[in-house]
C-alpha positions, 0 to 999 in steps of 0.5 A: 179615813174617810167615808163617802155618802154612799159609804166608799172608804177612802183614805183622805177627802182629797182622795174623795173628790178626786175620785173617778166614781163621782157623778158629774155634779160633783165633779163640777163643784169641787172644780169650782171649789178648787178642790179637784184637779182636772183628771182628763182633757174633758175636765180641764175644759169645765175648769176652764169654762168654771174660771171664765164664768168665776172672771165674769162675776157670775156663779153656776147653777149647780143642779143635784139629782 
């Protein structure tokens, strides 16, 4: 098992960071991370521009609220 910060149980940590509920912050690093599939077009086009950014040597400022 698994619990979120926010107190969410999920059954692993892969079930986490996949989940719909995360804010888009999230969403971005753990497609930069390589944790998280894409679940929609919308993401698969961050992890595309994520890869371009990573091939240019550079790495995204990630900014949590």
């Amino acid at each position: 098992m698994f619990t979120s910060p926010t107190g969410e149980m999920f059954t692993s940590r892969k079930e986490y960071v996949n989940s719909i509920n995360l804010d888009t912050d999230l969403i971005m690093l753990y497609l930069w991370r390589g944790e998280r599939t894409p679940q929609n077009k919308e993401e698969q086009k961050w992890k595309e521009e994520l890869e371009a950014i990573r091939s240019r040597g550079e790495t995204p400022e990630f900014n949590f609220d």
